[in-house]
FIKE-383346 format. One record per residue (C-alpha): residue number from 1; x, y, z. Coordinates in Angstrom, 1 decimal. Each point is the difference from the previous one (the first is absolute). Example, Ala and Ser with C-alpha at 12.3 -4.5 7.8 and 13.67 -1.06 7.14 Angstrom:
// FIKE-383346
> 1  12.3  -4.5  7.8
> 2  1.4  3.4  -0.7
This chain:
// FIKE-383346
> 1  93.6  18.1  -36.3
> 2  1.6  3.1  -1.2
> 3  3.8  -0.8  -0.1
> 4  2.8  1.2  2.1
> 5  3.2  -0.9  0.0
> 6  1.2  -2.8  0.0
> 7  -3.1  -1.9  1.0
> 8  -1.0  -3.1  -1.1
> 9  -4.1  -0.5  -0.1
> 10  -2.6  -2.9  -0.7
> 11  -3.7  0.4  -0.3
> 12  -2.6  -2.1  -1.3
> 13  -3.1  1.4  -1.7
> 14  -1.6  -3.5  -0.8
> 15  0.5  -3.6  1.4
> 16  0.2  0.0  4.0
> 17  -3.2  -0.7  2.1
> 18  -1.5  -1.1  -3.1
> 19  0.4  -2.5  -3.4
> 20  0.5  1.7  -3.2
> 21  1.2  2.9  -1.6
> 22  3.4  0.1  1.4
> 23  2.1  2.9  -0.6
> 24  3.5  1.4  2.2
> 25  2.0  2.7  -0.2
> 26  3.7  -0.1  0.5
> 27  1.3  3.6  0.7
> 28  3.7  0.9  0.5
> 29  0.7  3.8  -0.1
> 30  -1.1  1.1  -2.9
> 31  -0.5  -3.0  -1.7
> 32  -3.2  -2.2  0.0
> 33  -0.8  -3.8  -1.4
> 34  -3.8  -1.4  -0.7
> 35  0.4  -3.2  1.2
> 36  -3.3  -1.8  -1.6
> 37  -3.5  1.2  -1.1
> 38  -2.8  -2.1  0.5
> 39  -4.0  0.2  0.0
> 40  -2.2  -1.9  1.8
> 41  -3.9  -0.4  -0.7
> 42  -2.8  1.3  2.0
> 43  -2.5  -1.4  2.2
> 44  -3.7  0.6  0.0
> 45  0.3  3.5  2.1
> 46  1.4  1.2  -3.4
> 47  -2.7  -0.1  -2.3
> 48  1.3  0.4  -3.5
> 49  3.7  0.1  0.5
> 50  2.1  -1.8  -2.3
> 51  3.3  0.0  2.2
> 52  1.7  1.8  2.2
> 53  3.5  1.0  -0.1
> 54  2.2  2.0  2.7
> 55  -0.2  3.6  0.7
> 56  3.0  1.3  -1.9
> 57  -0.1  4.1  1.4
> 58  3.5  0.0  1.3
> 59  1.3  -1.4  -3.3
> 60  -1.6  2.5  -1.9
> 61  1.3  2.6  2.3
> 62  3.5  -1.6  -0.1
> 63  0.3  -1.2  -3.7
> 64  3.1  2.2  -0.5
> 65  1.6  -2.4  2.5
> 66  -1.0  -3.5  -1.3
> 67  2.5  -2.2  -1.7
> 68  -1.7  -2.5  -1.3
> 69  -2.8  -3.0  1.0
> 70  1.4  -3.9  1.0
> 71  -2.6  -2.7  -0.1
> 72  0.3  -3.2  1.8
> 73  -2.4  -2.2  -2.2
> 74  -3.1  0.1  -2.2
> 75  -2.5  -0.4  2.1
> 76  -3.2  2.6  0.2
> 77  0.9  0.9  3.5
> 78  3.4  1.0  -1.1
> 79  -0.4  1.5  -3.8
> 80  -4.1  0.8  -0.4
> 81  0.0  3.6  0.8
> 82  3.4  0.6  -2.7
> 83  -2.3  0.8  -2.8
> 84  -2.2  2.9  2.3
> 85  3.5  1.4  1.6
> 86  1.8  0.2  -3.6
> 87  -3.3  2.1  -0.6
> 88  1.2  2.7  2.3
> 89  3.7  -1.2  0.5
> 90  2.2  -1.1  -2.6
> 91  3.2  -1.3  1.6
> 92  2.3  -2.7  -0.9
> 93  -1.6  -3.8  0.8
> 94  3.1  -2.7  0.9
> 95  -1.2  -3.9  0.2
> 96  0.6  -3.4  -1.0
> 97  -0.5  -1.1  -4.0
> 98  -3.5  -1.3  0.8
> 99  -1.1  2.4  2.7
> 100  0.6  2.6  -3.0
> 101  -1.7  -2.1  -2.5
> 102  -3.2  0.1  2.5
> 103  0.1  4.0  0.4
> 104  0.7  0.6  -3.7
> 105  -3.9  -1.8  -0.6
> 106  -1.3  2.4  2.3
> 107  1.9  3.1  -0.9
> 108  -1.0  -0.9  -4.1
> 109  -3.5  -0.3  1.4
> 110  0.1  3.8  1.5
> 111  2.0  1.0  -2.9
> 112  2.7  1.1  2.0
> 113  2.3  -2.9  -1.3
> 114  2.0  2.4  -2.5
> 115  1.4  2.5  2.6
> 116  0.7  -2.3  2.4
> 117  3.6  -0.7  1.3
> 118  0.4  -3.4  0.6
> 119  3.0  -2.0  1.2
> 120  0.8  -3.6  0.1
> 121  1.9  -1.4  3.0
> 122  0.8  -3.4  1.8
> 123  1.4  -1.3  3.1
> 124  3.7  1.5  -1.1
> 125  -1.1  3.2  -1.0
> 126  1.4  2.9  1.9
> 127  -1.3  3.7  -0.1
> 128  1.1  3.3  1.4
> 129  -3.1  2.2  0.4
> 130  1.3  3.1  1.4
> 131  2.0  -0.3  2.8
> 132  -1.8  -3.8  0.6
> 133  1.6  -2.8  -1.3
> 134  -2.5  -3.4  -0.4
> 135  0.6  -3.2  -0.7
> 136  -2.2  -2.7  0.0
> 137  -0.3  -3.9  1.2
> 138  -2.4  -2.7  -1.4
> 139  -3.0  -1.6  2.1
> 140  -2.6  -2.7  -0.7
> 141  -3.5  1.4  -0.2
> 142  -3.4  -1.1  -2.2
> 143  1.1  1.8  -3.0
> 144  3.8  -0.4  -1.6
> 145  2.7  2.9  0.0
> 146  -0.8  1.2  3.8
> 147  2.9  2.2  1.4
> 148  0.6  1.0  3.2
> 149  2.0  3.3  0.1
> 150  3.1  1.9  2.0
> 151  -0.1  3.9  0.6
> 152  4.2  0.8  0.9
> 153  -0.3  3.4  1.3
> 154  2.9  2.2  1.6
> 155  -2.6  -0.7  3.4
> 156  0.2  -3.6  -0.6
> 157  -1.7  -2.8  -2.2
> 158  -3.8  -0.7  0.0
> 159  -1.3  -3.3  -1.4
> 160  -3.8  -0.5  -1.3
> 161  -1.1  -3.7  -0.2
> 162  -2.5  0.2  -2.5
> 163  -2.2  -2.6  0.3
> 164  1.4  -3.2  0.3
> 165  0.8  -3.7  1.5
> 166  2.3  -2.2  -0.3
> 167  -0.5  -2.6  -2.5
> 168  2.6  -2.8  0.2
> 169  -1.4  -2.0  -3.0
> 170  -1.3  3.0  -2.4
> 171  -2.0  -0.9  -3.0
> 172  2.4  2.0  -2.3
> 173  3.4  -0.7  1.6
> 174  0.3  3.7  1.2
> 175  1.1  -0.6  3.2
> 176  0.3  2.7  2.8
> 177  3.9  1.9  0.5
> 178  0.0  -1.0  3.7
> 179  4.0  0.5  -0.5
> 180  -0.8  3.3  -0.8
> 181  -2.6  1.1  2.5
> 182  2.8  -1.8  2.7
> 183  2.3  2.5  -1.4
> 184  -1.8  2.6  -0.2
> 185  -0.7  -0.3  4.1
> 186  3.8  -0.9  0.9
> 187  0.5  3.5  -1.8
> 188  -2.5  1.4  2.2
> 189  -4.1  1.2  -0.2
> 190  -0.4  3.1  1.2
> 191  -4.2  -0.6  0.1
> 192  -1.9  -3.1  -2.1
> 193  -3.4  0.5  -1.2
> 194  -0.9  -4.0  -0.1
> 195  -4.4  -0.6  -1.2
> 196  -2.3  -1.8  2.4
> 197  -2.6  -1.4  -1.8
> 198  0.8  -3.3  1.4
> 199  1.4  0.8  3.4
> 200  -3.1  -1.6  1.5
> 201  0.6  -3.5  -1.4
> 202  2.7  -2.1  1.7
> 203  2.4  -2.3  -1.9
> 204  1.3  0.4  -3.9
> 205  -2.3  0.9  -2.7
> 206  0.3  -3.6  -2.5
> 207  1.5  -0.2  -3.2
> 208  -2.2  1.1  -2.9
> 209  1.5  -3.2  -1.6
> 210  -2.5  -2.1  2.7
> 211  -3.4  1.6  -2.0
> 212  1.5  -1.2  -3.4
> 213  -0.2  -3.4  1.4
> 214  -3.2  0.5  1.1
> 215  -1.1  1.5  -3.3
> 216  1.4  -3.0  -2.2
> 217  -2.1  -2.6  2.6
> 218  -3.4  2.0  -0.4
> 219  0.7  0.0  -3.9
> 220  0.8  -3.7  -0.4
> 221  -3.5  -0.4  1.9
> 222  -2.1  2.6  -2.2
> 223  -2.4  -2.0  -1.9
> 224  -1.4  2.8  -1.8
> 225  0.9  4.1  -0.7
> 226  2.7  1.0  2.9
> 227  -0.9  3.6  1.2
> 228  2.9  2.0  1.3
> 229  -0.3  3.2  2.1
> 230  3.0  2.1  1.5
> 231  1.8  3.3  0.3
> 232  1.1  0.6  -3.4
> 233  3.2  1.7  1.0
> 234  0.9  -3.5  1.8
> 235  2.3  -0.6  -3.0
> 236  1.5  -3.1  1.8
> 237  -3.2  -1.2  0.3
> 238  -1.2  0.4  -3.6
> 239  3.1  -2.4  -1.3
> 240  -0.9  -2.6  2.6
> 241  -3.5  0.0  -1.6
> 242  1.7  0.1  -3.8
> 243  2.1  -3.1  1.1
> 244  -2.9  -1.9  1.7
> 245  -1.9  0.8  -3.0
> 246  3.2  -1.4  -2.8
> 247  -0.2  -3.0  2.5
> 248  -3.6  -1.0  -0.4
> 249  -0.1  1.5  -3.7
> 250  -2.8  2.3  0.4
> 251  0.1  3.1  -2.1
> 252  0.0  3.4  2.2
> 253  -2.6  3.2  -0.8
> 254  0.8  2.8  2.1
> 255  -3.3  2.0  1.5
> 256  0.1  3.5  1.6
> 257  1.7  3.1  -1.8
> 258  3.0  0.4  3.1
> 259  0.6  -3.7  -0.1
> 260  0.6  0.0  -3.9
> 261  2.1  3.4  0.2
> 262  1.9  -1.1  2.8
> 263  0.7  -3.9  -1.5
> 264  0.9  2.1  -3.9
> 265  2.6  2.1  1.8
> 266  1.6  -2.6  2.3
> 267  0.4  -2.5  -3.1
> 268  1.1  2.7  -2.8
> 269  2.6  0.6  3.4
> 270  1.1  -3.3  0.0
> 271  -1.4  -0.6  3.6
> 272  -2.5  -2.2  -1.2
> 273  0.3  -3.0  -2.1
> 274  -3.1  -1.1  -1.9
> 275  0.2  -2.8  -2.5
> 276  -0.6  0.8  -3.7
> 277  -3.6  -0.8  -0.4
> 278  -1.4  -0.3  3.1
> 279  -1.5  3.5  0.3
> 280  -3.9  0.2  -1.6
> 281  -2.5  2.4  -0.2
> 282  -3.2  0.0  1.8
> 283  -1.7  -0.3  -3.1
> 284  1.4  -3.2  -0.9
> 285  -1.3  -2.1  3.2
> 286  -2.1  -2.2  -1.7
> 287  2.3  -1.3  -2.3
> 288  1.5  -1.9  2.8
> 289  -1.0  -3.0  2.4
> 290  -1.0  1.6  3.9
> 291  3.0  -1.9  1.2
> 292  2.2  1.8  -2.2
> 293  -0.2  3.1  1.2
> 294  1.4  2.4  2.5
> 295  -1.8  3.7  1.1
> 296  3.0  2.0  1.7
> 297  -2.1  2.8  1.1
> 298  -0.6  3.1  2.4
> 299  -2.5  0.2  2.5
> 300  1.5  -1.5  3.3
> 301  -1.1  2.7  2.2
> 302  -3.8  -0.2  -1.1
> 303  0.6  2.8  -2.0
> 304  -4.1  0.9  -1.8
> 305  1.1  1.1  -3.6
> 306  3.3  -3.1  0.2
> 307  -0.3  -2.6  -2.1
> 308  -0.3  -2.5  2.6
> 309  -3.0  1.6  1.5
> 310  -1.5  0.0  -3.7
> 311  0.5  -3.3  -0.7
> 312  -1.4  -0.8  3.7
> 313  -3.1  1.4  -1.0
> 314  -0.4  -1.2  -3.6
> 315  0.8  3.7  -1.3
> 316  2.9  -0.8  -2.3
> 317  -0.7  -0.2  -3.8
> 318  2.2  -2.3  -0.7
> 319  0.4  -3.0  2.3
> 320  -1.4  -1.4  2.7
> 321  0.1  -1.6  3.4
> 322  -1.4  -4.0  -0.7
> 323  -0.8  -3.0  2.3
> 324  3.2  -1.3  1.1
> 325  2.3  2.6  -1.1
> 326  2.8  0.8  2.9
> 327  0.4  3.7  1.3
> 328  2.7  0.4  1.6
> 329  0.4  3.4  2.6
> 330  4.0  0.4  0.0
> 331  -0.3  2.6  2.7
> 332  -1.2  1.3  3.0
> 333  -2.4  2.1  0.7
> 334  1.5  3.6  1.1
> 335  -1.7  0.9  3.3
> 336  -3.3  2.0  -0.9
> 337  -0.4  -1.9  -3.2
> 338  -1.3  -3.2  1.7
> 339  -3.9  0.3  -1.0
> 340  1.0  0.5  -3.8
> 341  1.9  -3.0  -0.4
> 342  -2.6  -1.7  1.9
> 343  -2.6  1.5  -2.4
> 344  1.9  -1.6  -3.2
> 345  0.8  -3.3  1.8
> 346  -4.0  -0.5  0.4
> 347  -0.7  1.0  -3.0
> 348  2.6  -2.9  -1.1
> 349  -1.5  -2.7  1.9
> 350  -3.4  0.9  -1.3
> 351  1.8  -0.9  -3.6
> 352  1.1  -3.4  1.5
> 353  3.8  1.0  -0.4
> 354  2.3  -1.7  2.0
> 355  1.2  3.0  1.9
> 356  4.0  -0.1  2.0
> 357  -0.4  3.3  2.0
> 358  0.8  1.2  3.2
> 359  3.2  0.8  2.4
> 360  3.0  -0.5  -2.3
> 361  1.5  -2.3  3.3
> 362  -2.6  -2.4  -0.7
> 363  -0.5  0.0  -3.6
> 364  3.7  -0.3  -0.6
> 365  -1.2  3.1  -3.0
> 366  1.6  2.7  1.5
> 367  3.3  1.0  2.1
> 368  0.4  3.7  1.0
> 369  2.9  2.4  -1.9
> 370  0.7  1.6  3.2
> 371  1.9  -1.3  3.0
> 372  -0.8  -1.9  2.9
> 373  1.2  0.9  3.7
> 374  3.1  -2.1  -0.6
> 375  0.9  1.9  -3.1
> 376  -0.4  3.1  1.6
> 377  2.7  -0.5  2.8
> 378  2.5  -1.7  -2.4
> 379  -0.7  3.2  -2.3
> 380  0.7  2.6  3.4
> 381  3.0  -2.9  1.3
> 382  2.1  0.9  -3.9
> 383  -0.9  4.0  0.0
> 384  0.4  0.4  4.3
> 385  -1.4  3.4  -0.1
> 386  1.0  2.9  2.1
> 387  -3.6  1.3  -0.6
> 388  -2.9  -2.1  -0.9
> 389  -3.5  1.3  -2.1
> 390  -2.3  -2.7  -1.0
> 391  -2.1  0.9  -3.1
> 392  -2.6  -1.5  -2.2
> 393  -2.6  -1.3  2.4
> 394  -3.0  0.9  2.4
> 395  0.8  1.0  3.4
> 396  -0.5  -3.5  1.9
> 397  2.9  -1.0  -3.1
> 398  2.2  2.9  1.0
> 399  -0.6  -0.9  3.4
> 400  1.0  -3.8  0.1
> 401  2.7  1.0  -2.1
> 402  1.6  2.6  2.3
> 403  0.0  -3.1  2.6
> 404  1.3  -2.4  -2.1
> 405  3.0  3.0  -0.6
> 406  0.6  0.1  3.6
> 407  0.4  -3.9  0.6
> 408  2.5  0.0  -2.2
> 409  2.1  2.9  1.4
> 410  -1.3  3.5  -1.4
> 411  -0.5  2.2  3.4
> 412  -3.3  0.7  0.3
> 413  0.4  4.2  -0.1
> 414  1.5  -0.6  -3.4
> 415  -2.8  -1.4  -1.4
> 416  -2.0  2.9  -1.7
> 417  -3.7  -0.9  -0.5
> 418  -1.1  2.6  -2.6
> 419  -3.6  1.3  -1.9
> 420  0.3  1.5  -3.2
> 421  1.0  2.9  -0.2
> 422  2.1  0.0  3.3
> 423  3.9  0.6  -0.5
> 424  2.4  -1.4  1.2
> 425  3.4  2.3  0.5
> 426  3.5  -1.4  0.2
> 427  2.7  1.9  0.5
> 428  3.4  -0.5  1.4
> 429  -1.4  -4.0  0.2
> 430  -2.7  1.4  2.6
> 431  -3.6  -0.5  -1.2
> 432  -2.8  2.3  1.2
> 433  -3.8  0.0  -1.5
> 434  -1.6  2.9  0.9
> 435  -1.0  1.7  -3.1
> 436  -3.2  -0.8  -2.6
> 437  0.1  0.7  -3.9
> 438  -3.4  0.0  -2.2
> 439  -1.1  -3.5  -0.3
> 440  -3.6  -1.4  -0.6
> 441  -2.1  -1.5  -3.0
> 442  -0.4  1.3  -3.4
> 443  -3.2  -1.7  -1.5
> 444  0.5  -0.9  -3.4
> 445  -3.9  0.0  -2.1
> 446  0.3  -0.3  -3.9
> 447  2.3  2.6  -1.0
> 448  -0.3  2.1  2.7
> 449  2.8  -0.5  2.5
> 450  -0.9  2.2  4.1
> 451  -2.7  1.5  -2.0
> 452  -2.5  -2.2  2.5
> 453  -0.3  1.2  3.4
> 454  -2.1  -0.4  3.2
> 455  -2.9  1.8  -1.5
> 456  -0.4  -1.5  -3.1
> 457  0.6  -3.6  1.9
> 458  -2.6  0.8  3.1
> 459  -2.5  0.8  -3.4
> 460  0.5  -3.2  -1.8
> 461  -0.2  -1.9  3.7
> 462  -3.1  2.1  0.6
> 463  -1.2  -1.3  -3.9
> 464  0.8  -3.6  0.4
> 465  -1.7  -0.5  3.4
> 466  -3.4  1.9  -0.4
> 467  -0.1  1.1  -3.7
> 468  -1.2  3.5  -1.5
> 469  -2.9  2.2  -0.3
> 470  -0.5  2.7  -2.9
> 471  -2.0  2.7  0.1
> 472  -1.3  1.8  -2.9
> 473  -1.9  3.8  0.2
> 474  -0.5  2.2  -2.9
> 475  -0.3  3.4  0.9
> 476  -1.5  3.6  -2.0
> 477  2.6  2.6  0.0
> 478  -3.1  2.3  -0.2
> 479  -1.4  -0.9  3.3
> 480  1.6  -2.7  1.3
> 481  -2.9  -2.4  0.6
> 482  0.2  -3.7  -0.5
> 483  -0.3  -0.5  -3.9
> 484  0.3  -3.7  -0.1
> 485  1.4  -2.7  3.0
> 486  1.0  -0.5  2.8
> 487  1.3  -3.6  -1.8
> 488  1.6  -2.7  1.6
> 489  2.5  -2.6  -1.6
> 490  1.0  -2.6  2.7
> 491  3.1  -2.0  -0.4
> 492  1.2  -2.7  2.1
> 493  -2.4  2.1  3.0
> 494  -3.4  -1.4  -1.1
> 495  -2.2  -1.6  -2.6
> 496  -2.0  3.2  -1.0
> 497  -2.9  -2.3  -1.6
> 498  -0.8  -1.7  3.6
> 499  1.0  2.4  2.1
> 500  -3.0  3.0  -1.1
> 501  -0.6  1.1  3.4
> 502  3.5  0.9  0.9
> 503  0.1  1.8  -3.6
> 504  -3.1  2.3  0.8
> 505  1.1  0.8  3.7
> 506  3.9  0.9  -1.4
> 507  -2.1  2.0  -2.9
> 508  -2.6  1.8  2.2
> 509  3.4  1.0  2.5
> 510  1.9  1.1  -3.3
> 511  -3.2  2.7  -1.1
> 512  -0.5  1.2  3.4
> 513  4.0  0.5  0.6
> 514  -0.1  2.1  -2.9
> 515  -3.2  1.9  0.2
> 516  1.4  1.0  3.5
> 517  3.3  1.5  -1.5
> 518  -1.6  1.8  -2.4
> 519  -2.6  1.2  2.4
> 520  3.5  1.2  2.2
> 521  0.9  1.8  -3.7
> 522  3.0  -2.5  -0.2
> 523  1.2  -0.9  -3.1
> 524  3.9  -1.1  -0.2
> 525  0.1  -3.1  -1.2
> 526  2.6  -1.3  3.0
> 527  -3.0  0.6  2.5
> 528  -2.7  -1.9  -2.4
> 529  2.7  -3.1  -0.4
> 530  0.8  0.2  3.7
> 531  -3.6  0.3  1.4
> 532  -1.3  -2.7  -2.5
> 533  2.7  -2.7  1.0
> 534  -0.5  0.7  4.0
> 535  -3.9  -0.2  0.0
> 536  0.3  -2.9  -2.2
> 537  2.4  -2.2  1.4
> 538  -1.7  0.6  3.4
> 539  -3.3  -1.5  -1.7
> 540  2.1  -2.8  -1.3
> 541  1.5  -1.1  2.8
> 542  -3.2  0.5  2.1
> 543  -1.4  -2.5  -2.5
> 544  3.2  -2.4  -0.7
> 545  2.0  0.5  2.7
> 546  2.8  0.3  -2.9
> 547  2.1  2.8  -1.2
> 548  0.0  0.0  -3.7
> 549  2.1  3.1  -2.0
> 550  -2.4  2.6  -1.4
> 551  0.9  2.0  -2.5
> 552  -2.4  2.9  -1.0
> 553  0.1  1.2  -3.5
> 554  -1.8  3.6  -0.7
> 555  -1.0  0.7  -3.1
> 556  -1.0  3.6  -0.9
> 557  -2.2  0.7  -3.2
């Protein structure tokens, strides 16, 4: 994406043909806008990993030319990977008062929070970045302060969604600026990036507002503790469990350390209002009647160390799961997370809970923050893109999305089906992808950010499925005969105590391996390590048919 002049460029390096750690790049000459950076978490091919976040080479390589970062909204997908970026990156961060609130938590965590140049904006706010001036429109998504944003450029305007739907009832009276997106399309889209996570459901996404009903009904029928579990960065959905709660007069304790940061920061915001008094500690549960009480707490997704999935298995110190108690699953399960959540609801029953799980649809627990089919064309019918790119979504989403572009009018060679890391060139109001910048992964384990690769991965793979073998052989530097060993220390491989045989075969391999090396007069210790972990792993697998690691240690006295 090197510039040229005059050009106008868009890239993503996170967020198409997959969910999570969304990240675009806005280039126009030599002028170049983050739009987002997200993280997503890893699946079991990843042993270890904490998160990932995009591959950011080409900013590095270009961070003479970047004028600043936009955010859309605080969720992970969208701000996770800030902290690891600043790391290596320290450019200027623009969002919304409580998108900021949420990424000043993390960047205090990193302690990165006192070079970092933050700035507040809303739906009014108008920059000049360069050459680039944005501006910004509000949307309805799961989380308040969500902003959809406009890129005028000399080439023509671009216009990213964010994530969004449209809400005609919201929970806190923000209501969309479809004025202003109409507008924005009379004055003419040169190319929309518009997300898909939906475009496979057909109809509108409902109200929030309808799960707040739902929640006050399941309260007003709670006999005993009332169990609450959802995202806690579903702010909306947080106040419609405080006002169910104030209805019923139950007191609230707030389990799970994301859920209480994310519920401190929204209130001390003023986007949440809690009643004087009715927030408790954990501690103080027994100084209340079951049917008192409310648990707002994290865990939806079957998450193992959650507090959900604690309190589903008895693990929590402080309060339990009784007879008759209601849990209630405000969620849905996110596809691959399905055995998890079936795990904990189980584990419920077993406890004799009164359990309200399942589809959102039928529950009435849950509605989406993203937009349905319907949405999606109204969205495309205000912007009527030239060019069309849909973002934020697997390929079957990007795919149903492209025809849901074309039934409402976009020609079909103007929608631009991208992978990260493909751009997308406009210039003169032509669009042409044929080039590729860096893109990929970076895997993100403790405090180590891309310092994990494909070795070190295949290792811990090869550790997890068929353990470790150690062998120990002490060696005289006079002579190099066998002074004490070969030793074997089995982990995760075999129980050394029943497994005596094996141990004598691996052992009577390990002495002959090395009487015949020194017999050749070979005496590096590469060829001894080498030599010892062929032969023996052949007499393993012989054996066990399995492939543990060995790892030969020499000891020379």
């Amino acid at each position: 994406m090197s510039p040229k002049v005059d050009k106008l460029s868009i890239a993503a390096l996170g967020g198409v043909n997959e969910i999570g750690k969304n990240m675009y790049i806005l280039q126009y000459n030599d002028d170049i806008i983050v739009i987002d950076c997200g993280s997503k978490f890893p699946d079991d091919s990843l042993p270890g990993i904490d998160v990932i976040i995009p591959d950011i080479t080409y900013l590095l390589e270009n961070r003479e030319l970047i004028r600043g970062l936009v955010v859309t909204h605080g969720h992970e997908d969208h701000i996770g990977g800030i902290p690891y970026v600043m790391k290596q990156l320290n450019i200027p961060i623009y969002a919304t008062r409580l998108t900021l609130g949420l990424i000043q938590a993390k960047l205090k965590e990193h302690g990165l929070l006192s070079t970092a140049q933050l700035h507040s904006i809303d739906s009014n706010s108008a920059l000049t970045l360069g050459d680039i001036a944005v501006r910004f429109f509000s949307t309805n998504h799961s989380i308040p302060d969500c902003l959809g944003i406009t890129f005028e450029t000399p080439q023509g305007t671009v216009v990213h969604t964010g994530d969004f739907k449209f809400d005609f009832t919201p929970v806190n009276e923000q209501y969309a600026d479809i004025h202003k997106m109409a507008q924005i399309g009379s004055n003419g889209v040169l190319a929309l990036l518009s997300e898909s996570t939906n475009a496979e459901r057909p109809g509108f996404t409902p109200s929030e507002r309808v799960v707040g009903e739902h929640i006050e009904e399941a309260f007003k029928k709670a006999e005993g503790k009332i169990f609450l579990s959802t995202f806690a960065s579903n702010v909306h959905r947080v106040q419609q469990v405080i006002n169910a709660a104030e209805k019923t007069n139950r007191k609230l304790i707030l389990l799970g350390r994301s859920m209480i940061n994310v519920v401190d920061i929204a209130s001390s915001l003023g986007y949440l209002r809690v009643p004087d008094g009715m927030l408790i500690q954990a501690d103080a549960v027994k100084q209340y009647a079951p049917d008192k009480l409310v648990i707002l707490c994290t865990g939806s997704q079957g998450e193992p160390m959650a507090a959900l999935s604690r309190l589903a298995s008895g693990a929590h110190r402080q309060i339990h799961v009784a007879p008759g108690d209601t849990v209630i699953l405000a969620s849905s399960p996110i596809p691959g997370n399905e055995r998890n959540v079936a795990r904990i609801v189980d584990q419920l029953f077993e406890r004799k809970a009164i359990v309200i799980y399942g589809s959102g649809t039928v529950t009435g627990m849950h509605v989406s923050g993203h937009a349905s089919q319907e949405e999606l064309k109204l969205m495309l019918t205000l912007m009527k893109p030239k060019y069309f790119i849909p973002i934020h979504g697997e390929y079957r989403m990007l795919h149903q999305h492209r025809l849901i572009a074309e039934a409402v009018g976009v020609e079909a060679e103007h929608i631009l089906i991208v992978n990260n890391g493909d751009v997308v060139d406009l210039t003169d109001s032509v669009a042409r992808q044929e080039r590729k910048i860096p893109n990929g992964n970076t895997l993100v384990d403790g405090l180590g950010i891309g310092d994990v690769g494909h070795i070190v991965l295949r290792d811990r793979k090869v550790l997890s499925e068929d353990g470790i073998v150690i062998v120990v052989v002490s060696i005289a530097k006079s002579d190099g005969k066998i002074v004490s060993g070969p030793d074997f220390i089995s982990r995760g491989f075999v129980y050394v105590r029943e497994s005596e045989g094996l141990m004598e075969e691996a052992q009577r391999i390990a002495v002959s391996c090395i009487k015949q090396l020194q017999d050749a007069d070979t005496h590096t210790w590469s060829s001894y390590k080498n030599t010892l972990k062929d032969a023996i792993g052949k007499c393993l697998y012989t054996y066990t048919k399995r492939r543990p690691m060995i790892v030969p240690i020499i000891i020379e006295i």
